[in-house]
C-alpha positions as CSV (number, residue, x, y, z in Angstrom):
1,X,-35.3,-46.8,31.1
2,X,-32.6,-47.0,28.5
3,X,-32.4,-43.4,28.1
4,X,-32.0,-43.1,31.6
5,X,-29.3,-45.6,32.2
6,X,-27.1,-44.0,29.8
7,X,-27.7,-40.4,31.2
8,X,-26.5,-41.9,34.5
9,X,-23.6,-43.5,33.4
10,X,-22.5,-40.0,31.7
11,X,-23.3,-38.4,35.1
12,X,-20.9,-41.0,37.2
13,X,-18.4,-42.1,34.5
14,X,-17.9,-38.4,32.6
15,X,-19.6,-35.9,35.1
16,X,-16.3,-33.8,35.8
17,X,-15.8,-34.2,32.5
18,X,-18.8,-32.1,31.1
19,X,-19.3,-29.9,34.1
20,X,-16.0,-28.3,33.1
21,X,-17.3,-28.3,29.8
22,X,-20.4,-26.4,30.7
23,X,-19.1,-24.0,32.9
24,X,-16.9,-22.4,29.9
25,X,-20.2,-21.9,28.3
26,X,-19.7,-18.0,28.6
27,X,-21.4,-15.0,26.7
28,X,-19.1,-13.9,23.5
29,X,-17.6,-11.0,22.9
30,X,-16.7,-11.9,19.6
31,X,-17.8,-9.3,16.5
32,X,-17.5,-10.0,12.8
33,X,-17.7,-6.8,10.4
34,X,-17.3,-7.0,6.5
35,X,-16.0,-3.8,4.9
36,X,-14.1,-3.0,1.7
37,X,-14.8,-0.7,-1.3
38,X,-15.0,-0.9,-5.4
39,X,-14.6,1.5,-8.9
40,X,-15.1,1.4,-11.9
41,X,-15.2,3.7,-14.5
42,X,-14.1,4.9,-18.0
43,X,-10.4,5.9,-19.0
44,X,-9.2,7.7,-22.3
45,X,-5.3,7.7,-23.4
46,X,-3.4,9.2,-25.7
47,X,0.5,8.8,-26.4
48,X,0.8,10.0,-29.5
49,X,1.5,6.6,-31.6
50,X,-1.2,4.9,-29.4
51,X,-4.7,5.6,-27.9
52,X,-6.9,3.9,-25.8
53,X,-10.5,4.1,-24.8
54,X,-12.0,1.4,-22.8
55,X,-14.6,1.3,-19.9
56,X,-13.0,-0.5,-16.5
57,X,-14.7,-3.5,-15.4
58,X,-15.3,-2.9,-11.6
59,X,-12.8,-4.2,-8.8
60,X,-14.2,-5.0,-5.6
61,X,-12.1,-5.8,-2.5
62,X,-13.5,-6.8,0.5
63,X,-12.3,-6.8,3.5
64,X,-13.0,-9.0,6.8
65,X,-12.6,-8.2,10.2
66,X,-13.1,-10.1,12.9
67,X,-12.9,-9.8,16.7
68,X,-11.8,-12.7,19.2
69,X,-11.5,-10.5,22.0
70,X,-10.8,-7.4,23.5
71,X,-7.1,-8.0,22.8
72,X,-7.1,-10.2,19.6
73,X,-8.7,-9.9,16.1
74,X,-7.6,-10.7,12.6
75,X,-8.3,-8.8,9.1
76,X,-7.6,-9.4,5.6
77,X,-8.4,-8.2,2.3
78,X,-9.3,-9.6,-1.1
79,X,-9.1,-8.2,-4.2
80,X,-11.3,-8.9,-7.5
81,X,-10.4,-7.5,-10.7
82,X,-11.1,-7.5,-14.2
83,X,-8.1,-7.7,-16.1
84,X,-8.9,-8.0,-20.0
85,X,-11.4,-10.8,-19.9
86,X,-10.0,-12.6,-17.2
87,X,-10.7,-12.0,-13.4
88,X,-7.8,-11.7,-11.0
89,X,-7.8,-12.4,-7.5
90,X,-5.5,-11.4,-5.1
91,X,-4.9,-11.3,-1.2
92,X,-3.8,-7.7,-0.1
93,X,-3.1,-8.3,3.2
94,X,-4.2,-11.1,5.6
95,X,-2.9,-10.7,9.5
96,X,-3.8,-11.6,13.4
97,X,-3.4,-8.9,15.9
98,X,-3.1,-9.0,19.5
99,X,-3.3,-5.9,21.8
100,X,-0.4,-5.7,24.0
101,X,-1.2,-2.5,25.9
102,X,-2.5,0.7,25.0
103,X,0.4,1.9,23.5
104,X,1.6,-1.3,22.0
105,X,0.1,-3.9,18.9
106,X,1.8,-7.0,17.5
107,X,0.6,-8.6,14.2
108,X,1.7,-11.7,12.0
109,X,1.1,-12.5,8.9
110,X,1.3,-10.4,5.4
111,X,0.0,-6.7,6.1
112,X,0.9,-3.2,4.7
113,X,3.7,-2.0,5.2
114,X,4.5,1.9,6.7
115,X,6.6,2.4,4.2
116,X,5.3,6.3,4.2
117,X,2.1,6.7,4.3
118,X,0.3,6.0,0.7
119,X,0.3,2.4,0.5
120,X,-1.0,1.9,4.0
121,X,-3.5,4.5,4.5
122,X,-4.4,6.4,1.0
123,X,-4.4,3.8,-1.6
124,X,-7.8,2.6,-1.2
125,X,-10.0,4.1,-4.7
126,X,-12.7,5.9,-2.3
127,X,-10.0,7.7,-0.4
128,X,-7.1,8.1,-3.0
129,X,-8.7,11.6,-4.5
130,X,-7.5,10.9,-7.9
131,X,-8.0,7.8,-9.9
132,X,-4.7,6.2,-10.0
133,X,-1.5,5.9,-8.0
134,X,1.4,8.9,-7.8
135,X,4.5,7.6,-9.7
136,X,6.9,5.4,-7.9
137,X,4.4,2.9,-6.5
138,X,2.6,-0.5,-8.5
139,X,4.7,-2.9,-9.9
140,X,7.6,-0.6,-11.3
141,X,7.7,1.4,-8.2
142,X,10.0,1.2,-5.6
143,X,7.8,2.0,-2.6
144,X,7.4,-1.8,-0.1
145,X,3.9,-2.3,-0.5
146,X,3.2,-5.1,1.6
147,X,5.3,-8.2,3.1
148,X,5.0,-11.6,5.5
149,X,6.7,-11.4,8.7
150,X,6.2,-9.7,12.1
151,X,5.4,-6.1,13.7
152,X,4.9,-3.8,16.8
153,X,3.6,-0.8,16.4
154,X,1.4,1.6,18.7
155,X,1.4,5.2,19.5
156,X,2.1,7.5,22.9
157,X,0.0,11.1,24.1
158,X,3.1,13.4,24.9
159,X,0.6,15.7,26.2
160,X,-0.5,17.7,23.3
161,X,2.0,16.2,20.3
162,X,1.3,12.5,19.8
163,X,3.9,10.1,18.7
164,X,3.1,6.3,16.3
165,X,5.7,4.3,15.6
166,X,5.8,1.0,13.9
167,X,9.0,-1.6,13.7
168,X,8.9,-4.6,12.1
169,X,10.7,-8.0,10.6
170,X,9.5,-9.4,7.0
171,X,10.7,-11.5,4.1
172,X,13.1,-9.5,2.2
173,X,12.6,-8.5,-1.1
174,X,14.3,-10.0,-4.0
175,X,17.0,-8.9,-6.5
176,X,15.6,-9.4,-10.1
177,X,19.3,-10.9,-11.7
178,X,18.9,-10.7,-15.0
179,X,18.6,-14.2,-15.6
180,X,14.8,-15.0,-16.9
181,X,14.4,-10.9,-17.2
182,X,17.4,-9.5,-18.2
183,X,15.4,-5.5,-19.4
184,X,14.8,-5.8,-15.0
185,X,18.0,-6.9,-14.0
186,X,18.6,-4.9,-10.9
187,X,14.7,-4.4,-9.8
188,X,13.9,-5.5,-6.0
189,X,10.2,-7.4,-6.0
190,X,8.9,-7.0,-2.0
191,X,6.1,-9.2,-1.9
192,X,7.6,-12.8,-1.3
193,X,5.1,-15.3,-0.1
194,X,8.6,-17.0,0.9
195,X,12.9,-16.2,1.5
196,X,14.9,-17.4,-1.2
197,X,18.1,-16.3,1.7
198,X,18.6,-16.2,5.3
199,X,18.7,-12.8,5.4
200,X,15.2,-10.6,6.9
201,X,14.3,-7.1,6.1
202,X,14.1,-4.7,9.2
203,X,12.0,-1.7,8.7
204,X,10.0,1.0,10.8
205,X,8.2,4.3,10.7
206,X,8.2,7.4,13.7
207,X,5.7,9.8,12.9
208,X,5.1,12.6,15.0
209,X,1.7,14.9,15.1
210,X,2.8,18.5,16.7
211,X,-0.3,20.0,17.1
212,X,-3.0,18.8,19.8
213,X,-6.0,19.2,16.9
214,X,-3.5,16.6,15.0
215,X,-4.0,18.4,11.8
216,X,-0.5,18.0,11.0
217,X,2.1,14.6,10.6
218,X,5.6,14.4,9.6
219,X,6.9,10.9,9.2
220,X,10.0,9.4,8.8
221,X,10.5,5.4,7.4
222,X,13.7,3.4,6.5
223,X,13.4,-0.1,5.3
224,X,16.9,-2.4,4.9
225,X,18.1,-5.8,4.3
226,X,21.8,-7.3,3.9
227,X,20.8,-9.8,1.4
228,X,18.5,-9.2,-1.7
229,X,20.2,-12.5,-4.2
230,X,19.4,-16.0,-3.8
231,X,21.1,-17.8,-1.0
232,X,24.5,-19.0,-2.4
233,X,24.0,-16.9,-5.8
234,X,26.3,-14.3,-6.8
235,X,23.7,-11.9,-5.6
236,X,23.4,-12.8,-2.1
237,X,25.3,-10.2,-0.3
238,X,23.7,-7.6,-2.9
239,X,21.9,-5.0,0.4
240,X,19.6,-2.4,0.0
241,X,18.2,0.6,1.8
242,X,15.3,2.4,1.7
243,X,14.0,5.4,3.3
244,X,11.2,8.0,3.0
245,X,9.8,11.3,4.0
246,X,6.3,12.1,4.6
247,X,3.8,15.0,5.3
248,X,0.6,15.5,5.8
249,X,-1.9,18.4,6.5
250,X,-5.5,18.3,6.9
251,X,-7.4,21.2,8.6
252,X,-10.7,23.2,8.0
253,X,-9.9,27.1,7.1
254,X,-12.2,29.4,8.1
255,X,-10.7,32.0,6.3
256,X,-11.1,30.0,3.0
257,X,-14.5,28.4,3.6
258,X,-13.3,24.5,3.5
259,X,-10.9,21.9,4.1
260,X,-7.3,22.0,2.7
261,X,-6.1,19.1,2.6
262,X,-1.8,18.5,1.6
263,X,0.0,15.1,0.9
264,X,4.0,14.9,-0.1
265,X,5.8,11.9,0.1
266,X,9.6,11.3,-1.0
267,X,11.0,8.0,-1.1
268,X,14.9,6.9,-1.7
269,X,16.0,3.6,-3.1
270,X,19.6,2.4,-2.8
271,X,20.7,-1.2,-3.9
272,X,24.5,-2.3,-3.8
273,X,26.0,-2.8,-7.1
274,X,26.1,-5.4,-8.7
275,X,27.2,-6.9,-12.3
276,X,24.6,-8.0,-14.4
277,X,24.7,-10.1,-18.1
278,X,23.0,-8.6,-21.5
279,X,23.5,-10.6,-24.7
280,X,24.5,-8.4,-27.4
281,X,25.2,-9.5,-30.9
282,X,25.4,-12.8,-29.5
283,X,27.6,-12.1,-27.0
284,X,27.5,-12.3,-23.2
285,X,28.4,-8.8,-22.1
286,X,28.7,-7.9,-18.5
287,X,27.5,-4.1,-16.5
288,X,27.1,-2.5,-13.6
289,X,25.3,0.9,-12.5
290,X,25.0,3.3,-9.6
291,X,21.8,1.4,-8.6
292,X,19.9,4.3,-6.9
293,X,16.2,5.2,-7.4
294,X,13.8,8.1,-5.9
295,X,9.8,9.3,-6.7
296,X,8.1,11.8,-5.1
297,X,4.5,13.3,-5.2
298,X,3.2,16.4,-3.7
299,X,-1.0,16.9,-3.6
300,X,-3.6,19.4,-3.0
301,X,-7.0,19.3,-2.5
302,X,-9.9,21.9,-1.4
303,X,-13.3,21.2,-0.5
304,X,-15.5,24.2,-0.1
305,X,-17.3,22.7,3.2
306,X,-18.4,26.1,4.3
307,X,-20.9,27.0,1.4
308,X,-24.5,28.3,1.6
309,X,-25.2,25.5,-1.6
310,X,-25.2,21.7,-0.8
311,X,-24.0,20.9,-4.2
312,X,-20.9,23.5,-3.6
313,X,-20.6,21.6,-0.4
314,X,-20.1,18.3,-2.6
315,X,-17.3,19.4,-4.9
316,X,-13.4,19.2,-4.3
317,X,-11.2,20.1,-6.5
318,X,-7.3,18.0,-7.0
319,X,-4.0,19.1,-7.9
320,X,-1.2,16.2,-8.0
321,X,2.5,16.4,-9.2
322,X,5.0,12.9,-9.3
323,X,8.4,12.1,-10.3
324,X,10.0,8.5,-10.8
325,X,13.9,8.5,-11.8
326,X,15.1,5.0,-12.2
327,X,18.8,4.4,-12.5
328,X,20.8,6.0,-15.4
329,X,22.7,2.6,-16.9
330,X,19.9,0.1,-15.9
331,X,18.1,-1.4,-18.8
332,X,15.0,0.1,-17.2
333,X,16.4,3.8,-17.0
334,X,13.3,5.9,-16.6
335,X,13.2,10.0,-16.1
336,X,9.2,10.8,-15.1
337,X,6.9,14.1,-14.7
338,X,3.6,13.7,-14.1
339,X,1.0,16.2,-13.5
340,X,-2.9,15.5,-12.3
341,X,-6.0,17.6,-11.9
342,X,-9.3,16.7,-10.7
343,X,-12.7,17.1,-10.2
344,X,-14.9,15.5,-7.3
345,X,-17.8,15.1,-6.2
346,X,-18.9,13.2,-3.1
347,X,-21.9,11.3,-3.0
348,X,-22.0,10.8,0.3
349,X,-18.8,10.6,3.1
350,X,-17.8,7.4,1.3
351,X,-18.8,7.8,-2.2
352,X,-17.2,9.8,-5.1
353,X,-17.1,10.6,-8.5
354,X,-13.7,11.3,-9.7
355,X,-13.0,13.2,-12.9
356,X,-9.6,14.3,-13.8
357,X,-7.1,14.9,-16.3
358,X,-3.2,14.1,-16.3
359,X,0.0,14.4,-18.5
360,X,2.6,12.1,-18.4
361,X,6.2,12.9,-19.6
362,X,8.6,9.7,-20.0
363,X,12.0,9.6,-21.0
364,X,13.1,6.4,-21.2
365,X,11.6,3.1,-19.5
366,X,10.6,-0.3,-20.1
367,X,9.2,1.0,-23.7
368,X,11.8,2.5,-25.2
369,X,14.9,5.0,-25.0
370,X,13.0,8.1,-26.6
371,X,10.4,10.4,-25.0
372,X,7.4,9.9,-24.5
373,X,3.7,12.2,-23.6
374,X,1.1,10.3,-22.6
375,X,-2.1,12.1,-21.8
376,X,-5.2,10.4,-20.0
377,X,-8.9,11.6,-18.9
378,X,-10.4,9.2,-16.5
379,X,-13.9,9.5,-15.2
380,X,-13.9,7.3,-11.9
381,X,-17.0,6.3,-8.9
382,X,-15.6,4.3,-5.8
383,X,-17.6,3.5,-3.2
384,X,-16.7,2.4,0.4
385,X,-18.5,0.5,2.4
């Protein structure tokens, strides 16, 4: 009887109430999908005064998606690595997207930016086709990697060519000054979890694929901010601009029994200039340099996907050249040549073992004023999943 009474009063007192309540009860269309990849592997180098051999612990990144609805999902990616004998963590990108239209996408949050076409789409180790990044890019580089902020991007049929753009607002990057670094003074860091100025950077990429079998992409990218310094630093008003050039050509040739596949990429770094402190002999001296940077890499690869033998089929073989010039007059003047050969075979369409040689000619840098060689043989597996 008690039971009853109180299922009653829920009816009279609450019954509009929970009908509404019940009648949202709808079947879900949301999804949830866990991807990501991981290497490891073995790496040999040799400069000369210094060589290294050490197996690489493995990195694993996973990466989350997950669908709301037809229009709105979110994805991010972690990152696991073993660094010495510590393990460091990282969040590569972590952003909510909402579907405008066909031709239109909006996302929030920190993603990758399309600055080019490496860091975005090529980076990952089971789809970069050598073991390590071009020159230009990581931590000394001055390819945007990722960044917090805002973007629209999409992509329009012209009825044969297709068109993708992408536009979009993001913390700037910020000017190191010297002050706690003084060997970086004049080096822009892009991934701030937060603005240390008013000032946002603006950026965008129009790529264009001529041909209807898209085989073939040209893109163009710029990336620019007004203020790099901290606000109400000497630095503020220190601006940069960015820009870079890409290609890409991927297309199975009867005539030479596989897939050729070409990747170039230029990018172009120039940061107003500003003066900058070194202490030398105890005295605070002050310096300025024509604060322009550039990198570029160029690769081939050809797998033989046309042969009578499976384990021909497997094979693909690399070819990779990079430059990095850094500015003459910085403390971190650098002149780079790099060259990279490999040796692949695939597992399966997602797995690969990598083995490849490169040289690395350095004159100047963070280690020294002198030239350096530096020669590495890497054996590398990556898996996607």
């Amino acid at each position: 009887m008690k039971k009853l009474l109180v299922l009653l009063t829920a009816v009279v007192f609450g019954g509009q109430m929970y009908g509404q309540t019940y009648n949202t009860f709808e079947p879900s269309n949301t999804q949830f999908m866990l991807r990501g990849y991981g290497h490891t592997g073995f790496e040999y180098m040799d400069s000369g005064d210094e060589t290294e051999s050490t197996f690489l612990g493995l990195a694993y990144a996973p990466i989350f998606l997950y669908k709301h609805s037809d229009r709105l999902m979110f994805e991010a990616e972690l990152e696991f690595v073993l660094e010495g004998n510590q393990l460091e963590t990282g969040l590569e990108y972590a952003d909510v997207m909402y579907v405008l239209n066909k031709n239109m996408t909006v996302r929030a949050g920190k993603f990758l930016l399309p600055f080019g076409t490496f860091m975005e789409r090529l980076h990952p180790a089971w789809i970069n086709r050598l073991p390590n990044a071009p020159l230009g890019y990581g931590h000394d580089g001055i390819a945007p990697s990722s960044g917090i902020g805002v973007e629209l991007r999409g992509a329009f049929d012209l009825g044969g060519p297709t068109l993708n753009y992408s536009v979009y607002a993001t913390n700037g990057p910020r000017l190191n000054d010297g002050s706690d670094e003084p060997e970086e003074a004049g080096i822009l860091r892009f991934e701030n979890y937060e603005d240390t100025n008013l000032a946002k950077a603006y950026g965008g990429r129009l790529g264009i694929l001529p041909f209807s079998d898209s085989s073939t992409e040209i893109g163009f990218s710029a990336y620019s901010t007004s203020d790099t310094g901290e606000q109400d630093s000497e630095y503020e008003d220190v601006g940069a601009f960015l820009f870079a050039l890409d290609f890409s050509f991927v297309k199975q040739i009867s005539g030479l029994g596989g897939v050729v596949d070409v990747k170039a990429q230029y990018n172009n770094s120039n940061v107003d200039t500003a003066t900058y402190f070194e202490l030398e002999d105890d005295i605070l001296e002050e310096y300025s340099f024509d604060n322009q940077s550039n990198s570029f890499y160029g690769q081939l690869s050809y797998r033989p996907t046309m042969a009578s033998s499976d384990f021909v089929k497997k094979l693909e073989f690399v070819g990779r050249y990079s430059d990095f010039n850094a500015p003459e007059g910085a403390e971190w003047e650098e002149k780079s040549v790099q060259y990279a050969f490999g040796l692949n075979y695939w597992l399966s369409w997602r797995s690969v073992i990598k083995l490849s040689y490169q040289t690395t000619e350095t004159e100047g840098g963070h280690d020294g004023d002198g030239l350096t060689n530096t020669d590495g043989l890497f054996v590398h597996w990556a898996i996607g999943f």
